[in-house]
Structures are given as C-alpha cells and as structure tokens.
GUPADREN-73673 format. One record per residue (C-alpha): residue in three letters; x, y, z. Coordinates in steps of 0.2 Angstrom, whole numbers, plus 5000, padded with zeros to 4 digits. Layout:
% residues N
<sedren><res>ala</res><px>X</px><py>Y</py><pz>Z</pz></sedren>
...
This chain:
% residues 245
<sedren><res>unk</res><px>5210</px><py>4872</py><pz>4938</pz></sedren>
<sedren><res>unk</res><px>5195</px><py>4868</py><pz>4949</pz></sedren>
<sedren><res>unk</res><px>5203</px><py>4878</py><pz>4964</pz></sedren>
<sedren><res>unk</res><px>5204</px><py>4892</py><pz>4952</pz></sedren>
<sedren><res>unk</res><px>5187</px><py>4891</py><pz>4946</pz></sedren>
<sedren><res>unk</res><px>5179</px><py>4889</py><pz>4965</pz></sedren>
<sedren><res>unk</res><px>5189</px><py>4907</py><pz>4969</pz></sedren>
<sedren><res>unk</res><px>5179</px><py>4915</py><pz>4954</pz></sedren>
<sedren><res>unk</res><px>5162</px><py>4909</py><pz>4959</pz></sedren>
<sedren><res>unk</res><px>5165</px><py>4913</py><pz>4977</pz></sedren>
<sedren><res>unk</res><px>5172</px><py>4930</py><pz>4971</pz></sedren>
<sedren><res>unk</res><px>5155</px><py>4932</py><pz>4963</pz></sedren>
<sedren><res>unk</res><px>5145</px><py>4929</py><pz>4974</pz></sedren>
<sedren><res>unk</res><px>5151</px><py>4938</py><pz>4987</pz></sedren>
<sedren><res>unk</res><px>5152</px><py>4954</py><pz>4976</pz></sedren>
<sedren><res>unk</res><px>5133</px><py>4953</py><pz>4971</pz></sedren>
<sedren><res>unk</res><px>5125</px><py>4947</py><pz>4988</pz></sedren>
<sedren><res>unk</res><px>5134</px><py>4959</py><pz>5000</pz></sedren>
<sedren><res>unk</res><px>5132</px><py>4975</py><pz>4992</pz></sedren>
<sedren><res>unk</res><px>5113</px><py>4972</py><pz>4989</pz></sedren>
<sedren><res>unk</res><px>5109</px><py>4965</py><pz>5008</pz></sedren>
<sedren><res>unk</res><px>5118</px><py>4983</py><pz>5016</pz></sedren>
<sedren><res>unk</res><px>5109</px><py>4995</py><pz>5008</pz></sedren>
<sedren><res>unk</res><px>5093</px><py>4986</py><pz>5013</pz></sedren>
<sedren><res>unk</res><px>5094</px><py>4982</py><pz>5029</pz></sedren>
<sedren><res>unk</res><px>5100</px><py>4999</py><pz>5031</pz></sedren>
<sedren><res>unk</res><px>5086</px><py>5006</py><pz>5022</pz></sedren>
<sedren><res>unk</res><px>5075</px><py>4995</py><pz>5034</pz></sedren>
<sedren><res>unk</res><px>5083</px><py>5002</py><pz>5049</pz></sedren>
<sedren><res>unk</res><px>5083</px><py>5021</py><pz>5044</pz></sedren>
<sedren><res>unk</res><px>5064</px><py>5018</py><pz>5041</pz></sedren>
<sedren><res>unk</res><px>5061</px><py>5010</py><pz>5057</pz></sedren>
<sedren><res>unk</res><px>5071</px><py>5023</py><pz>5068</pz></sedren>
<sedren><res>unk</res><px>5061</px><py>5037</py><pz>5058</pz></sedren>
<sedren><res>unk</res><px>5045</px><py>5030</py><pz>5061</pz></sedren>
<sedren><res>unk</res><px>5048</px><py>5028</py><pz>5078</pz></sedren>
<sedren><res>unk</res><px>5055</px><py>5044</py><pz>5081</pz></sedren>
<sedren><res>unk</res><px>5040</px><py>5051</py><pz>5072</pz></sedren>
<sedren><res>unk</res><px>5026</px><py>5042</py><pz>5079</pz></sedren>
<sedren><res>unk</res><px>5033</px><py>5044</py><pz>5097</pz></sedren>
<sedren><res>unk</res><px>5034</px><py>5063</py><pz>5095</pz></sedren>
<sedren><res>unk</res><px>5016</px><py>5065</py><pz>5089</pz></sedren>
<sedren><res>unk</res><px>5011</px><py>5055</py><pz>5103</pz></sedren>
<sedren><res>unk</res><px>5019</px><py>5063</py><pz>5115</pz></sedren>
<sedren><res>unk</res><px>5013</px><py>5081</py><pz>5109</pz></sedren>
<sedren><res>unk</res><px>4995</px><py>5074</py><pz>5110</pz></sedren>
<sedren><res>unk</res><px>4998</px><py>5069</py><pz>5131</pz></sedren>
<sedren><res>unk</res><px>5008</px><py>5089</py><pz>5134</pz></sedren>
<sedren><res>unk</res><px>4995</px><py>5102</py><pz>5140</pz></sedren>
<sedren><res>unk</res><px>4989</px><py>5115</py><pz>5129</pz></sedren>
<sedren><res>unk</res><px>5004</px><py>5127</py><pz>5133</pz></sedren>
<sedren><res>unk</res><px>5017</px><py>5114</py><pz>5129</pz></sedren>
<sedren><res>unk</res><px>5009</px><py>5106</py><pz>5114</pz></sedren>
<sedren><res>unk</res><px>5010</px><py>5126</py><pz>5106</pz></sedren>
<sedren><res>unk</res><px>5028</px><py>5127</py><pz>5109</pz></sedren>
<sedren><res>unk</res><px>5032</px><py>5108</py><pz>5104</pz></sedren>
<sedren><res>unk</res><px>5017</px><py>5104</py><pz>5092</pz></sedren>
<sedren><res>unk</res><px>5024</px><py>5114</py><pz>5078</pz></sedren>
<sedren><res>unk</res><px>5040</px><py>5102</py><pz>5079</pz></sedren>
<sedren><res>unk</res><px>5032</px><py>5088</py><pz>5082</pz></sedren>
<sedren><res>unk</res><px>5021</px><py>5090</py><pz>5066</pz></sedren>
<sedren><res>unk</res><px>5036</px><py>5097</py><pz>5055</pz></sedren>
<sedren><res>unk</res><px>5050</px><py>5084</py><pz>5057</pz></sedren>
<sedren><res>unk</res><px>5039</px><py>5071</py><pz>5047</pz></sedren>
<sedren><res>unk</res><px>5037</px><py>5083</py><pz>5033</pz></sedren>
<sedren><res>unk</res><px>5055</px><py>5086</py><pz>5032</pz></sedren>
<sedren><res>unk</res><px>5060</px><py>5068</py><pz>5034</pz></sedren>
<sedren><res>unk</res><px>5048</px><py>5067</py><pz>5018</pz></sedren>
<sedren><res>unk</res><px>5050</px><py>5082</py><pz>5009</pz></sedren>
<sedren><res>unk</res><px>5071</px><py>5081</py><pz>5010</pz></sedren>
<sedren><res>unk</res><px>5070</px><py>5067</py><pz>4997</pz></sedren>
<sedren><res>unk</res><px>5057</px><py>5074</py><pz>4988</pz></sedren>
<sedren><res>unk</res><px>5050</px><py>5059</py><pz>4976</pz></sedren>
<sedren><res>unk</res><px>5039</px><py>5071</py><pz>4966</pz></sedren>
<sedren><res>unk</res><px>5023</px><py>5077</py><pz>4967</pz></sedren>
<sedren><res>unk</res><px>5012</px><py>5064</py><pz>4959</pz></sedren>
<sedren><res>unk</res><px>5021</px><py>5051</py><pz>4969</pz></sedren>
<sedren><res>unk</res><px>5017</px><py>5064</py><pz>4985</pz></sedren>
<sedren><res>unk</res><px>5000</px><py>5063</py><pz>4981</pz></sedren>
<sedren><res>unk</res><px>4999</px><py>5081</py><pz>4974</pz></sedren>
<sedren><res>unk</res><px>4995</px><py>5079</py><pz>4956</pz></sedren>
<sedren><res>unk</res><px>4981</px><py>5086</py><pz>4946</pz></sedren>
<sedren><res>unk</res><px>4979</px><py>5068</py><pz>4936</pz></sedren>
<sedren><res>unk</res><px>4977</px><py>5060</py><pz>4951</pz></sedren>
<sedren><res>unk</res><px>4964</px><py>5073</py><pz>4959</pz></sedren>
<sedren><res>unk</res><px>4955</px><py>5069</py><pz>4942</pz></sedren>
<sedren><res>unk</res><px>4954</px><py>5051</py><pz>4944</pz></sedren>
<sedren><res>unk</res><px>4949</px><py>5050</py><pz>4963</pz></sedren>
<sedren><res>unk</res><px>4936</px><py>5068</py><pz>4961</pz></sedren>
<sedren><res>unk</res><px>4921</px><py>5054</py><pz>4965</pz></sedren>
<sedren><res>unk</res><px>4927</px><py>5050</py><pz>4984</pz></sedren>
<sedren><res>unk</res><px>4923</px><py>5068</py><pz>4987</pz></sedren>
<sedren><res>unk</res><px>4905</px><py>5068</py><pz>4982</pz></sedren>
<sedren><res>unk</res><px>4904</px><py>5052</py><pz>4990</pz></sedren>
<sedren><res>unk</res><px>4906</px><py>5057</py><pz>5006</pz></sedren>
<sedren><res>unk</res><px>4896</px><py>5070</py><pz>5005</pz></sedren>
<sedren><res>unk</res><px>4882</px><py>5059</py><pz>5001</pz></sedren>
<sedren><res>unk</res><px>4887</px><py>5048</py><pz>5015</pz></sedren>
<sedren><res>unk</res><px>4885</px><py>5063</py><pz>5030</pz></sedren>
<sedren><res>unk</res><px>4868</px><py>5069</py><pz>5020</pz></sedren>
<sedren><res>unk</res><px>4861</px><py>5049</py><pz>5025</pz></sedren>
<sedren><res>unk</res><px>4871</px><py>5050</py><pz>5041</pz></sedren>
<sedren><res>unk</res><px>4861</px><py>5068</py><pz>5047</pz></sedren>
<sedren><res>unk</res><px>4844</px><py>5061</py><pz>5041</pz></sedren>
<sedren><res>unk</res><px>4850</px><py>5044</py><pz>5050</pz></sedren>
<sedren><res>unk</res><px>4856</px><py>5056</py><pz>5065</pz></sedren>
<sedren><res>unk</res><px>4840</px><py>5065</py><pz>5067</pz></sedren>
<sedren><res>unk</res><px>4827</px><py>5051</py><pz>5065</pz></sedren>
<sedren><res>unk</res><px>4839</px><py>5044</py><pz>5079</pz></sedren>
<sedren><res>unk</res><px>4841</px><py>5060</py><pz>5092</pz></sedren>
<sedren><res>unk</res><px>4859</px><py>5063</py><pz>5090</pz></sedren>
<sedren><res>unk</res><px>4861</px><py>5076</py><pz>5078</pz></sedren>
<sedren><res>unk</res><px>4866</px><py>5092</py><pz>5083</pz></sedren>
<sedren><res>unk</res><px>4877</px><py>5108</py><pz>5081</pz></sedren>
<sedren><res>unk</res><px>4893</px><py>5109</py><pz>5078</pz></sedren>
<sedren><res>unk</res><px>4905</px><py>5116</py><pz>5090</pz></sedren>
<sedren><res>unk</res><px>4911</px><py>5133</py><pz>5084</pz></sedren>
<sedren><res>unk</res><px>4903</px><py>5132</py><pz>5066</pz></sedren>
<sedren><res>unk</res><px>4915</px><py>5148</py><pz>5060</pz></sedren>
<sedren><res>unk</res><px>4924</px><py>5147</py><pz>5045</pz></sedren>
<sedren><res>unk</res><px>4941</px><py>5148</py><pz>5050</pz></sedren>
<sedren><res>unk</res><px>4938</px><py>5135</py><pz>5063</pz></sedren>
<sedren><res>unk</res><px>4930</px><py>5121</py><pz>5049</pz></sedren>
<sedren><res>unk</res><px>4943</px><py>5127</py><pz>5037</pz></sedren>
<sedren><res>unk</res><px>4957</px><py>5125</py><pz>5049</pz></sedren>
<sedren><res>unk</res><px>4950</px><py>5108</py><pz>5053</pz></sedren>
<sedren><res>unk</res><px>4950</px><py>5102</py><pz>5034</pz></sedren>
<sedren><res>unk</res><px>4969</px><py>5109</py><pz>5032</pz></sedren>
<sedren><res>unk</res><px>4973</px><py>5099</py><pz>5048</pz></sedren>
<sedren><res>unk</res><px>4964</px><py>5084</py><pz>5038</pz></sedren>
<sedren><res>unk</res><px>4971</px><py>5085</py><pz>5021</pz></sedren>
<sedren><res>unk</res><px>4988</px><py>5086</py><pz>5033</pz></sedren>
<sedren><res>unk</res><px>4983</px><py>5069</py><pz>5042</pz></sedren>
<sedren><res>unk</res><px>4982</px><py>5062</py><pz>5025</pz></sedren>
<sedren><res>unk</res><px>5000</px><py>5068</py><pz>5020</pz></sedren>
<sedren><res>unk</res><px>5006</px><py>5059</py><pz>5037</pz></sedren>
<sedren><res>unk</res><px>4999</px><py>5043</py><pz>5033</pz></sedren>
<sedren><res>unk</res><px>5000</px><py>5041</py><pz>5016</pz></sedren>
<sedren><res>unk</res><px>5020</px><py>5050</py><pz>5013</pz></sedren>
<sedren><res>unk</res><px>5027</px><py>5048</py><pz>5030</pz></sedren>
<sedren><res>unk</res><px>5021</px><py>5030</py><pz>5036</pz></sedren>
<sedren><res>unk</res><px>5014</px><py>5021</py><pz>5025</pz></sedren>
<sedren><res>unk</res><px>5029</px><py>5020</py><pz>5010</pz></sedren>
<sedren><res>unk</res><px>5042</px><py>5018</py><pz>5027</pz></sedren>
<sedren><res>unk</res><px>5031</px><py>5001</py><pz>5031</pz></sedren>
<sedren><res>unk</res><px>5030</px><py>4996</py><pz>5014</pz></sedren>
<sedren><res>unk</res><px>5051</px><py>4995</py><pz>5015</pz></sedren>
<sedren><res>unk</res><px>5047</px><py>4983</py><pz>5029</pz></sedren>
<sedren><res>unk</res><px>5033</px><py>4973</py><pz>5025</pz></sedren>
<sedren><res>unk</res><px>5019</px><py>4967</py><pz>5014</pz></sedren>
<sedren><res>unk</res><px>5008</px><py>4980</py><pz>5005</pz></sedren>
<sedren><res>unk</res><px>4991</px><py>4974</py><pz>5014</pz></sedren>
<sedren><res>unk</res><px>5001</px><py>4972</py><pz>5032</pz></sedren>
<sedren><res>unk</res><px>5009</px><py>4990</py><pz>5028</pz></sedren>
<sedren><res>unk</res><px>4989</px><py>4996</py><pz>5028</pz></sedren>
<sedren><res>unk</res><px>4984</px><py>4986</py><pz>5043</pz></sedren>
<sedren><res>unk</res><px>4999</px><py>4995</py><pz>5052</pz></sedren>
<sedren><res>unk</res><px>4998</px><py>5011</py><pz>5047</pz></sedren>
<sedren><res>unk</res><px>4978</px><py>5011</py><pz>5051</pz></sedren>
<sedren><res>unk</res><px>4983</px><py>5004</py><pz>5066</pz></sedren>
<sedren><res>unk</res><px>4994</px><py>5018</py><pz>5072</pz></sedren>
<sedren><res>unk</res><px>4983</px><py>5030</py><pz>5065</pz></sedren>
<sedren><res>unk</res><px>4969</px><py>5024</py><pz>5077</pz></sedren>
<sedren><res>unk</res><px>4980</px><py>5023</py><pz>5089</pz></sedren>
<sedren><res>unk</res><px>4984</px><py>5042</py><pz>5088</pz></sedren>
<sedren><res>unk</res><px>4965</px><py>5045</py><pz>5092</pz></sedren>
<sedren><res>unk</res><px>4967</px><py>5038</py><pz>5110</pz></sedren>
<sedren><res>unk</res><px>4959</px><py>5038</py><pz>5123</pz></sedren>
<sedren><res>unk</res><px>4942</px><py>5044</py><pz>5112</pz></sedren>
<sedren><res>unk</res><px>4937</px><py>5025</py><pz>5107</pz></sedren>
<sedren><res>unk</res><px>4920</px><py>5031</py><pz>5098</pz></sedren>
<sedren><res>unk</res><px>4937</px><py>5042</py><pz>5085</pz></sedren>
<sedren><res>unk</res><px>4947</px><py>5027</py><pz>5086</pz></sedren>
<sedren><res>unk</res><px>4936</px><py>5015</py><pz>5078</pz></sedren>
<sedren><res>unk</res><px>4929</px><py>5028</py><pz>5066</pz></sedren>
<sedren><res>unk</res><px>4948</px><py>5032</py><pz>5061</pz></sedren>
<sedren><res>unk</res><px>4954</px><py>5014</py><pz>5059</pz></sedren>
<sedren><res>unk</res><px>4940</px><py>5010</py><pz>5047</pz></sedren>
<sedren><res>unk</res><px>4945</px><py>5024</py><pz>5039</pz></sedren>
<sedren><res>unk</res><px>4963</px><py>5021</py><pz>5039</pz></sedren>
<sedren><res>unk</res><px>4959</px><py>5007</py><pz>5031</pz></sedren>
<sedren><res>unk</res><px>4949</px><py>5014</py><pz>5017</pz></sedren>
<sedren><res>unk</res><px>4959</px><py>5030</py><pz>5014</pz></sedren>
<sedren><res>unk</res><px>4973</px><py>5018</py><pz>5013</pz></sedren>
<sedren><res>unk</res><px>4967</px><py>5007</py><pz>4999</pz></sedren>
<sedren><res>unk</res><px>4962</px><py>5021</py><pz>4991</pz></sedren>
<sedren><res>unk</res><px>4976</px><py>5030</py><pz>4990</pz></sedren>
<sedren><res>unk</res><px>4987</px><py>5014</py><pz>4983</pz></sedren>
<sedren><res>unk</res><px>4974</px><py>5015</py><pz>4971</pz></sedren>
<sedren><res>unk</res><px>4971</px><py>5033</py><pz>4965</pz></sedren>
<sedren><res>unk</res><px>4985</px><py>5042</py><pz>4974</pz></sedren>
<sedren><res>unk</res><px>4978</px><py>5059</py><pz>4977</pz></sedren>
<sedren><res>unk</res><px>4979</px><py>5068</py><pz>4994</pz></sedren>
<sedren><res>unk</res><px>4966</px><py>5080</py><pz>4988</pz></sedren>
<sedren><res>unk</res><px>4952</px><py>5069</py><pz>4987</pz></sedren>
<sedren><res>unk</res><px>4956</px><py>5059</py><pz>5003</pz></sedren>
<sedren><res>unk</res><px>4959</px><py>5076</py><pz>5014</pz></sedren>
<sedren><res>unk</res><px>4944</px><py>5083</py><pz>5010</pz></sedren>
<sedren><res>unk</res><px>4932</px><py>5068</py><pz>5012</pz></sedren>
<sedren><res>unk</res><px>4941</px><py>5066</py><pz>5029</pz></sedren>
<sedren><res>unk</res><px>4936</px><py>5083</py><pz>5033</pz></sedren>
<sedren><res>unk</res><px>4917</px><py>5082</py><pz>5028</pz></sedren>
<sedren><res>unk</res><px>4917</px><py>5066</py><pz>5036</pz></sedren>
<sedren><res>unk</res><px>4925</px><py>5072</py><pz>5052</pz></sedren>
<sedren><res>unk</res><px>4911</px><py>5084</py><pz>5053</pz></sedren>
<sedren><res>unk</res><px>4899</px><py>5073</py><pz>5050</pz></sedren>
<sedren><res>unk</res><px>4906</px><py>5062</py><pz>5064</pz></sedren>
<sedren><res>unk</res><px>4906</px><py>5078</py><pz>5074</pz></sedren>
<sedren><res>unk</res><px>4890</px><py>5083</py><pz>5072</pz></sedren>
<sedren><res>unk</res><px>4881</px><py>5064</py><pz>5071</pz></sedren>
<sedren><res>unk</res><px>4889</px><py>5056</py><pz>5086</pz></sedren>
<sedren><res>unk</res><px>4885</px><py>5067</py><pz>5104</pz></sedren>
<sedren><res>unk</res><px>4897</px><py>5077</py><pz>5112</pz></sedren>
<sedren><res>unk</res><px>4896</px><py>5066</py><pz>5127</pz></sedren>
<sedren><res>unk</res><px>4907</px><py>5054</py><pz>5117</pz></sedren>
<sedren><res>unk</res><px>4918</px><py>5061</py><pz>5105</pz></sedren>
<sedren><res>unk</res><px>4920</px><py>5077</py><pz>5120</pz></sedren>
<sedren><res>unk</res><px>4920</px><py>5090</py><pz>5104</pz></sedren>
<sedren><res>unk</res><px>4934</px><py>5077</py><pz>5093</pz></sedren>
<sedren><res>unk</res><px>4948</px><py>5079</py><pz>5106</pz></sedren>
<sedren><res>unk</res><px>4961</px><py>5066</py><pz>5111</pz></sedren>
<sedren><res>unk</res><px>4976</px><py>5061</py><pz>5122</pz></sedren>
<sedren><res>unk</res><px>4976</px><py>5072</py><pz>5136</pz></sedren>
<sedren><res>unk</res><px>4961</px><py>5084</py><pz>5131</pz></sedren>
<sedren><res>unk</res><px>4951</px><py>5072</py><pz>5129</pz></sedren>
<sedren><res>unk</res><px>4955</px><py>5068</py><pz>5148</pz></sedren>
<sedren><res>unk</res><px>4952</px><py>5084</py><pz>5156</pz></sedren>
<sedren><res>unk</res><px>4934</px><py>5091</py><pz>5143</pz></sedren>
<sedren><res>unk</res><px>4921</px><py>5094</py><pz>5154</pz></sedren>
<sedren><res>unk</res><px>4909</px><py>5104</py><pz>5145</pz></sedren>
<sedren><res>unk</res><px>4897</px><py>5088</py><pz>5141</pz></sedren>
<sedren><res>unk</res><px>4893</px><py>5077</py><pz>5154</pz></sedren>
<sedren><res>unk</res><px>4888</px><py>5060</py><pz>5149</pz></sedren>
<sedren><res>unk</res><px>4870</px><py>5062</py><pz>5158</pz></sedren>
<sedren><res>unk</res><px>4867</px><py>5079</py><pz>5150</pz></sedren>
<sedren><res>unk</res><px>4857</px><py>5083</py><pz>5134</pz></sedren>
<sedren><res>unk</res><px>4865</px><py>5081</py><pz>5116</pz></sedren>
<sedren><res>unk</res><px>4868</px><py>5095</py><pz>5109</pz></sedren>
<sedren><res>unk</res><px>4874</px><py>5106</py><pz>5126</pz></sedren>
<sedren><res>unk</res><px>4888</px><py>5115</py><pz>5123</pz></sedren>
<sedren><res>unk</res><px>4897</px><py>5124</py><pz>5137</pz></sedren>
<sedren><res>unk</res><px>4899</px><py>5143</py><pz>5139</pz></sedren>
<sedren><res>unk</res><px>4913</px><py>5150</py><pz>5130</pz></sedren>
<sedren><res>unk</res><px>4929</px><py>5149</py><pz>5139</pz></sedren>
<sedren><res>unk</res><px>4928</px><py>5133</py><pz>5148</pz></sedren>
C-alpha cells in the first residue's frame, strides 16, 4: 500500500518538475544564442569599412528586429503606445532643458561649437537612428536578459553592452553607459520608445556640439572612429575639415 502510494508521488513530481525546467532552460538558451548572434553582428559591422558596413549593415541592423518583431508582443509592450508616450512626454522637455544649461555651460567653458553638417536630413536621420538604438536596447536585449537574470543586473548588462558598442570613442562610451542606465530605468517605468528616442537624439547633439571634435571625432565609433582625421587633437575646436575628407 505504501509502495503504491510512493509510485504516485514520484509520478507527480516528476510530471510537474520536468515539463516546467525544459521549457525554461530552453528559453534561457534560445535568448542567449540570439543575444549573442545579435550583439556580435552589430559589432562586427561597426569594425567593416564603409563599403562593407553598406552591404552588411542593413542585415546586421535587421535580424534584431525580426528576431523581435516575429513574436510580436504588442505595441504597448514594444514600447509604441500613445498611453505610454503620454505618461513619459516630460523626459522630452527635460532634455531639452538639459542641452540649453550644457550650451551656456559649453560656452562659458570654450567648447561649444557647430555641428557637423547641421542639414535637416542628416539631424533627422540621426534621431530615426536614435529612436532605433532605443528599440535595440529596450525590445531586443533588455527582455532577453530579463529571462536570464535579475531586473537591475538585466540594466547593468544591457548598459554595459550598449557602451560597449560605442568603442573605441571613450568620451561616447561613458556618455552612453550613463545613459543606458537612465533610459533603462525609465523605460521599466514608463515604457515608451518615443520619449526615450527623442531625448537620445537632443542629447546626442547636444553631446556633439558640447564636447570638441578632437574627442568625439564627429560621434564615430569602431573602425571610423580609427581612421577620422579631420580634427587633430592640437587643432582648434570647432575646425571642421573640408568636405570630402
């Protein structure tokens, strides 16, 4: 009667502990191997020449949104909702208000200067590319970490590689990991990629135009950031080179 009983419980338990531990480790490992995959091809496209990143860069870029976008968890979850826009509009003015100190700051220091083509279409393009940095961290890595790990160690992680993306550009890499860090916190609190795109964007011209050429070399990284040469360290701020180079 006792044996009996003992083949029921063991029955038991192994029907509710094994299906629940596959599923998650696999999980665990599908997220790893597509974090991985992801952050190595972003990397890598950042180190290829200018020729090569326009052929590759496109995939590079694109393969994240798929991996996120084929099991579409919903706009608001993405980030894309009105509601959340709504809640989180404040972040926008308030980096505004944080470059409008940073100029005055900037020019009482010597540092401000223009930006490098001011057109537009080159600022706009810059703030799509932003408000798509945004998409990267918030959908692609940071709900992949939180399968992993703790909610704070997820932020510290996903800054941490978003820094690490800004490589070799050290002045962009400790601008971006504070940033990953705020945007991150922000977004597990508001959820909007709206807001957080856009205050990238003013902020990454306000980086641009605040911090000299010399060391930012016009916001490039990886291998551009390398080979720039149109700001020497001991030239003036504010040169820019002639068009071309």
């Amino acid at each position: 009667m006792s044996y009996a009983v003992g083949e029921v419980a063991l029955a038991a338990t192994n029907t509710t502990t094994f299906p629940l531990a596959f599923p998650t480790q696999r999980r665990f490992s599908r997220g790893l191997i597509e974090l991985t995959a992801g952050f190595t091809l972003i990397l890598v496209v950042l180190w290829l020449p200018t020729r090569q990143q326009l052929i590759f860069g496109p995939i590079a870029l694109l393969t994240p949104l798929a991996l996120t976008l084929i099991r579409w968890p919903g706009h608001e979850e993405l980030g894309l909702g009105w509601r959340a826009w709504l809640r989180a509009w404040w972040i926008v003015p308030a980096a505004a208000g944080f470059t409008f100190v940073s100029v005055l700051v900037a020019r009482g220091a010597g540092t401000f200067h223009s930006l490098y083509e001011p057109y537009f279409a080159h600022v706009g393009g810059y703030v799509v590319w932003t408000i798509y940095q945004q998409f990267l961290l918030q959908d692609f890595f940071m709900p992949r970490l939180r399968r992993m790990m703790s909610s704070d160690a997820a932020v510290a992680t996903a800054s941490g590689l978003f820094a690490a993306a800004h490589l070799p550009n050290l002045s962009l890499t400790l601008a971006t990991l504070v940033w990953g860090v705020v945007s991150c916190l922000l977004f597990r609190r508001y959820r909007s990629l709206w807001a957080l795109g856009l205050a990238q964007g003013l902020l990454g011209v306000c980086f641009a135009i605040c911090v000299p050429n010399a060391m930012h070399h016009h916001m490039r990284v990886g291998l551009g950031y390398i080979r720039y040469h149109g700001v020497e360290a001991t030239q003036v701020v504010g040169y820019h080179a002639p068009a071309g180079r």
